[in-house]
C-alpha positions as CSV (number, residue, x, y, z in Angstrom):
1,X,-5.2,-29.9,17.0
2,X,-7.6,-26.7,16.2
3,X,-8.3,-23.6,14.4
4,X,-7.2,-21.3,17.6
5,X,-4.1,-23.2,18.4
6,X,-2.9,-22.2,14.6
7,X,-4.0,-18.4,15.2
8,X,-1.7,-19.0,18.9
9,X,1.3,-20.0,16.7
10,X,0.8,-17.7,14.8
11,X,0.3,-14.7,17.1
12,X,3.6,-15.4,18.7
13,X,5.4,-16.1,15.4
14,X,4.5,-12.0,14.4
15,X,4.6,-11.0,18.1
16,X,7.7,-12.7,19.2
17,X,6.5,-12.7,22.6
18,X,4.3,-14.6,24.5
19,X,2.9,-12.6,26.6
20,X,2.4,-9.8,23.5
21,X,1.1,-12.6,21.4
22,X,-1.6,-13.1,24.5
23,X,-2.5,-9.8,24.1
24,X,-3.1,-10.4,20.5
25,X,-5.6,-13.4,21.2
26,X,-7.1,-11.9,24.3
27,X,-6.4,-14.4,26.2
28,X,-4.0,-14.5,29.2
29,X,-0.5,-15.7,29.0
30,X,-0.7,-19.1,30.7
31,X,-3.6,-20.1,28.3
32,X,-1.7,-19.5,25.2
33,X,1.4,-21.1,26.5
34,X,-0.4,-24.6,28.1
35,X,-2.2,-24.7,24.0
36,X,1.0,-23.9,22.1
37,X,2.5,-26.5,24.7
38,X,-0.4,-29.0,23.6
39,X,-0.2,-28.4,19.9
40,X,3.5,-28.7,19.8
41,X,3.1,-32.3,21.8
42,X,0.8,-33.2,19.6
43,X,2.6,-33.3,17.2
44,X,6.1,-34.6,18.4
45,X,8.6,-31.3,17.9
46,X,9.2,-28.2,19.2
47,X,8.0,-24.8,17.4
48,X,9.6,-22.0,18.9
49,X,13.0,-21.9,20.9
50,X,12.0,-20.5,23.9
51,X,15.8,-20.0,25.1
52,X,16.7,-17.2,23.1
53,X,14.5,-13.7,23.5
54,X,12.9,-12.6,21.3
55,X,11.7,-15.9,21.0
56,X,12.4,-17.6,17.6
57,X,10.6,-20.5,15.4
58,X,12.7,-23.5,15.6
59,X,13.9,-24.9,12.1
60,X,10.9,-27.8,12.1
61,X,8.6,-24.7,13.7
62,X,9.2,-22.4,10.0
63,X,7.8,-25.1,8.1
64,X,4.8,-25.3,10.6
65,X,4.3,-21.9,10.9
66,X,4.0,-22.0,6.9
67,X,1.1,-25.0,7.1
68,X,-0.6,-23.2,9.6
69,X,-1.4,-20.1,7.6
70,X,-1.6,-22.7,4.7
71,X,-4.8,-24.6,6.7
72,X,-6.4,-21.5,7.9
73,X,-6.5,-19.6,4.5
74,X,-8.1,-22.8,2.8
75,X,-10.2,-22.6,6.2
76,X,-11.3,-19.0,5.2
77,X,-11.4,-20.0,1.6
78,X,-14.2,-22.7,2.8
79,X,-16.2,-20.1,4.5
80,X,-16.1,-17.7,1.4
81,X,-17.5,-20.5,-0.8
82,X,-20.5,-21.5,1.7
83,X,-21.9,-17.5,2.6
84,X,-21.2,-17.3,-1.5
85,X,-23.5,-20.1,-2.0
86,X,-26.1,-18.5,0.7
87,X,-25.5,-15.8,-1.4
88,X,-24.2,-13.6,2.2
89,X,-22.5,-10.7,0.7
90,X,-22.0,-9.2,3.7
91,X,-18.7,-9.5,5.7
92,X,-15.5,-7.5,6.8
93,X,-12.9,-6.1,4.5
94,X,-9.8,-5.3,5.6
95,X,-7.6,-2.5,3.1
96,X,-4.2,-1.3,2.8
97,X,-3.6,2.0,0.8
98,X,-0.5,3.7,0.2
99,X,-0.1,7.0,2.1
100,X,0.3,9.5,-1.1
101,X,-3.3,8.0,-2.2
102,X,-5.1,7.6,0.9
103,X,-6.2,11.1,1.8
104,X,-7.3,12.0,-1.9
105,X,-9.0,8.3,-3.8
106,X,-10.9,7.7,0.1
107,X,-13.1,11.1,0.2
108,X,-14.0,10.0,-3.4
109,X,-15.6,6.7,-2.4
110,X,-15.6,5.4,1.2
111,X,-18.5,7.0,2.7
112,X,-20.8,6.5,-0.7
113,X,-19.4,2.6,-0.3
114,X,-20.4,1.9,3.1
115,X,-24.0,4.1,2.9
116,X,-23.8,1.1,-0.4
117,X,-23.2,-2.0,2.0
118,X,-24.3,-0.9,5.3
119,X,-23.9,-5.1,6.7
120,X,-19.8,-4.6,5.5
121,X,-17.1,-3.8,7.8
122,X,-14.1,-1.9,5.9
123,X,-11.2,-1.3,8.2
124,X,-8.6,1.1,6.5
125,X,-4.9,1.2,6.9
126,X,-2.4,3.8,5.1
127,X,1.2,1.5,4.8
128,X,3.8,1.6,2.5
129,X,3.5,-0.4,-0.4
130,X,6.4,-3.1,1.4
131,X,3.8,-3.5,4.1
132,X,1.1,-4.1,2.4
133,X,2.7,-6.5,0.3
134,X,3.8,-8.2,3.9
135,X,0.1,-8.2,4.5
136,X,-1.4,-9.7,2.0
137,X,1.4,-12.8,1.8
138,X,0.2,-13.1,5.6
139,X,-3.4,-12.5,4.9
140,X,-4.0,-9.9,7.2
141,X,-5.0,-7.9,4.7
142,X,-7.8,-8.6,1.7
143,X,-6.7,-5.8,-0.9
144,X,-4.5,-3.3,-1.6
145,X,-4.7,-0.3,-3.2
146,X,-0.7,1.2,-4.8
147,X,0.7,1.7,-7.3
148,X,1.2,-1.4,-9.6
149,X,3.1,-3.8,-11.3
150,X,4.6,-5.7,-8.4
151,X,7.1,-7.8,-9.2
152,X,5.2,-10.6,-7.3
153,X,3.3,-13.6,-9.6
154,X,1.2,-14.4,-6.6
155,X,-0.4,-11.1,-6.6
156,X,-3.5,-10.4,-8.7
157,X,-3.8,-7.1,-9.9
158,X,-7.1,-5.5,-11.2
159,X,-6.5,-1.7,-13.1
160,X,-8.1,1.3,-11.6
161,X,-7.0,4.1,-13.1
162,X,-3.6,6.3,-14.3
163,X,-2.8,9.1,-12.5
164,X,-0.5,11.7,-14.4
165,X,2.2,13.5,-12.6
166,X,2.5,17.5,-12.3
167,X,5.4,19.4,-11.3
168,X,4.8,22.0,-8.0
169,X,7.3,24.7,-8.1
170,X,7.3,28.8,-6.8
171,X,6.8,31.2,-9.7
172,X,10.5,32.1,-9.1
173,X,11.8,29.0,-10.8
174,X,12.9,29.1,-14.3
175,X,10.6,25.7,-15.6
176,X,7.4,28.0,-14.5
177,X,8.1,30.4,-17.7
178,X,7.3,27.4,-19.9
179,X,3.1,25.8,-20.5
180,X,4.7,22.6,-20.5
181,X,7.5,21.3,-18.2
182,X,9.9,18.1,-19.2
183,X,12.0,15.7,-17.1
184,X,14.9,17.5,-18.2
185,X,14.4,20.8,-17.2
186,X,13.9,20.0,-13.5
187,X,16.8,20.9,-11.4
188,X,17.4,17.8,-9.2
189,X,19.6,20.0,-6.9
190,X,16.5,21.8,-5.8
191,X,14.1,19.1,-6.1
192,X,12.0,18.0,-2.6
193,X,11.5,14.5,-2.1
194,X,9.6,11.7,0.0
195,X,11.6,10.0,2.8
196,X,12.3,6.3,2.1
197,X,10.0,3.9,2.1
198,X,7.8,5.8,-0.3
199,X,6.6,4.4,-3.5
200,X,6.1,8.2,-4.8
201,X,10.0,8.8,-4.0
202,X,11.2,6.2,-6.6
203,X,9.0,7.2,-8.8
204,X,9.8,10.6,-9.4
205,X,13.8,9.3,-8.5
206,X,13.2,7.3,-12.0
207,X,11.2,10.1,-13.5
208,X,14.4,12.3,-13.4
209,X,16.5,10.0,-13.9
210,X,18.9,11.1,-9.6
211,X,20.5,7.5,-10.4
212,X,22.4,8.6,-13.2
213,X,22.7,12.7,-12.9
214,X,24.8,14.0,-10.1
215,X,22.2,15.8,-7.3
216,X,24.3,18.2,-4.6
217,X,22.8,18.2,-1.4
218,X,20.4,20.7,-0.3
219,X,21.7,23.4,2.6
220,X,18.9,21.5,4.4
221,X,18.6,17.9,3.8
222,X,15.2,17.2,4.1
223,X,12.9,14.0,3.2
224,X,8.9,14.7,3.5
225,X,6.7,11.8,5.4
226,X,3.6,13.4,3.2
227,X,3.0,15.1,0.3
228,X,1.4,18.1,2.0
229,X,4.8,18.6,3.3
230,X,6.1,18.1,0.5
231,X,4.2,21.1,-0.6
232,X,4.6,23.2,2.1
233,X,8.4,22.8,1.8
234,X,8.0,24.3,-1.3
235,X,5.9,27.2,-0.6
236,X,8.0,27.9,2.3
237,X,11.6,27.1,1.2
238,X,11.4,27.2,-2.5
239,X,12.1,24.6,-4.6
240,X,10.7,21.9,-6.8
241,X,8.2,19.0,-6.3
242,X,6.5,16.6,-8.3
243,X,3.0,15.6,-7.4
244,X,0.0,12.9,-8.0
245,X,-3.2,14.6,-9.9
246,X,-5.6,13.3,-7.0
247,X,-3.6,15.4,-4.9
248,X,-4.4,18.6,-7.2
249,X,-8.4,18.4,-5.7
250,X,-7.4,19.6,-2.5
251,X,-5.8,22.8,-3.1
252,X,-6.8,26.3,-3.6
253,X,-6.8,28.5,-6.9
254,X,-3.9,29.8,-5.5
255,X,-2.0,26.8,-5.3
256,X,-2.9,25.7,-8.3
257,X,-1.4,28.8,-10.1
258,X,2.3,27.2,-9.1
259,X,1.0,23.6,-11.3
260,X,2.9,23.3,-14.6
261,X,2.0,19.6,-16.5
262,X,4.5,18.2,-18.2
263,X,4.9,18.0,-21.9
264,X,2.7,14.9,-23.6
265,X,3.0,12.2,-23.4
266,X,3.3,12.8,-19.6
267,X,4.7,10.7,-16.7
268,X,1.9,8.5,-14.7
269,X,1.6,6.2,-12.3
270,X,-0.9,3.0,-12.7
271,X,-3.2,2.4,-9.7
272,X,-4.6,-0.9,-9.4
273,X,-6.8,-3.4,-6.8
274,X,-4.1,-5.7,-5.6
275,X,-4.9,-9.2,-3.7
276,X,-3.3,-12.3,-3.1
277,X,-3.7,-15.8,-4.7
278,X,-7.3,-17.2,-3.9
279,X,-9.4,-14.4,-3.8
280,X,-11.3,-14.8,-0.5
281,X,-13.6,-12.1,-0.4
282,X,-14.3,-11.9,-4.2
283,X,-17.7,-10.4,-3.7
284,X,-16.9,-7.5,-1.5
285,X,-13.5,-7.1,-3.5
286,X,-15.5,-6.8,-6.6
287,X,-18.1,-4.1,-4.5
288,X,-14.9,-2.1,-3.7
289,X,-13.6,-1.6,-7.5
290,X,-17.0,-0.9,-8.7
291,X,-17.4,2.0,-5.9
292,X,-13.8,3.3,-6.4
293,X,-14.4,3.2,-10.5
294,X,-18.1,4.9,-10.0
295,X,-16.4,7.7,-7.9
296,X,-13.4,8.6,-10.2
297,X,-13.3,12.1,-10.9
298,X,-13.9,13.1,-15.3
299,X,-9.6,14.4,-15.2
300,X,-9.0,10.6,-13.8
301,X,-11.2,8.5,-15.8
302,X,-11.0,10.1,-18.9
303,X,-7.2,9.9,-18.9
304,X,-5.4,7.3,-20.9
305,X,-2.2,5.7,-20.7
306,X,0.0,8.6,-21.5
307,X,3.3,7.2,-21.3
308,X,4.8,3.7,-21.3
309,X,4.8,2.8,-17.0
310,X,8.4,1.7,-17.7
311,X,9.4,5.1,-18.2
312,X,8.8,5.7,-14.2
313,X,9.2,2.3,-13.0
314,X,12.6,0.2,-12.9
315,X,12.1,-3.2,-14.7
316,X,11.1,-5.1,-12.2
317,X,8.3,-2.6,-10.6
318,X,8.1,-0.5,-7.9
319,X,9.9,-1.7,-4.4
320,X,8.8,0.2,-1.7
């Protein structure tokens, strides 16, 4: 048995094909196949049931599959301790960030960061907050950056920052009249939202309360993938929004004339470094906080916890 045929298992276990799963591991087809075929000799049982297609782990394979990510993370985690003890700080970090955060925290930070650690390799993905939770459990990711609590133990969570919510509306509607806006007077029938999938979406669903106040449907039923969509939708079509601060550094004067805050204590959302159990990379993970936290802008890290997160958040944390 070795590290690669683990990383074989595993390819086809995510893949579900062996020939994808070849692709994976650069390697061709018959090699994978002849070291899975090894492996699973080896050690007396069958891991995947190679009858059915997509192929499937076999009931012993699940609880293989398990050890195998079990051996190489405490392989990883043996790594981390020796280049920690040759005091190596270099390495490669790999990040998932939640879509409605990615294009406004990464201009803050990511090009200062890397100029910072010039021997580091940061690969960025933007995935829902579901995926990057998947991620992490699998350890393809390090960290994540979303919107926190989770309502995970096995996740360690390190605050950033609050980010306070604004409502974007057309100087039409009747909520623009007032200097400060509440939940209440937001009329979910003409209120724009995030598909599903979105973190953002419960949030503001929570915020004003769709669960439990009846919402008609809109003449056109649309759900944005983006919250400059979101925004367009409303300069276009009319309507109501509710947006993320960070988001509020990209627009024009203009724009910013249709921003109304909402009455304090106002709504936010926490932001926080997430990563799972062991820390692997607890060096570069600790270089990527200290850039993001350098880099806040003074309206982010000045604010302070303006209302209780529960107020937004369902009890057991966001979902999605």
């Amino acid at each position: 048995m070795n590290f690669q045929q683990l990383h074989y298992i595993l390819a086809v276990d995510s893949q579900r094909q062996f020939v994808a799963a070849a692709d994976k591991c650069h390697v061709t087809q018959a090699t994978l196949s002849m070291m899975i075929k090894k492996l699973e000799e080896e050690l007396g049982v069958r891991i995947f049931d190679r009858s059915r297609s997509p192929v499937v782990p076999t009931a012993i394979g699940l609880r293989v599959l398990a050890s195998a990510r079990a051996i190489l993370r405490e392989r990883d985690r043996m790594l981390e301790i020796i280049a920690e003890e040759e005091r190596e700080y270099s390495g490669e970090l790999r990040i998932g960030i939640i879509p409605t955060l990615a294009p406004y925290l990464l201009p803050l930070f990511l090009q200062e960061c890397l100029k910072a650690h010039p021997r580091d390799n940061v690969q960025v993905m933007a995935l829902t907050t579901d995926e990057i939770s998947k991620r992490l459990e699998q350890h393809e990711l390090d960290a994540g950056l979303l919107a926190v609590p989770l309502d995970n133990s096995a996740f360690r969570s390190q605050h950033l920052f609050f980010e306070e919510f604004v409502v974007y509306a057309p100087g039409s509607e009747k909520l623009m009249k007032k200097k400060y806006v509440m939940a209440g007077d937001i009329d979910v029938n003409r209120l724009w939202l995030l598909q599903e999938g979105h973190c953002l979406r419960e949030q503001v669903v929570n915020l004003c309360e769709l669960k439990s106040r009846e919402k008609a449907m809109h003449q056109l039923d649309f759900a944005a993938g983006s919250i400059e969509t979101l925004r367009r939708m409303v300069e276009v079509n009319q309507g109501i929004t509710i947006l993320p601060m960070l988001s509020l550094r990209q627009m024009s004067a203009r724009q910013l004339q249709h921003i109304r805050h909402f009455r304090p204590p106002a709504p936010v959302r926490e932001i926080g470094l997430v990563t799972y159990r062991h820390e692997l990379k607890e060096n570069l993970v600790g270089a990527l906080r200290k850039s993001i936290l350098e880099h806040l802008p003074p309206e982010v890290r000045e604010a302070r916890r303006k209302v209780a997160v529960q107020s937004i958040y369902p009890a057991n944390g966001p979902t999605s």
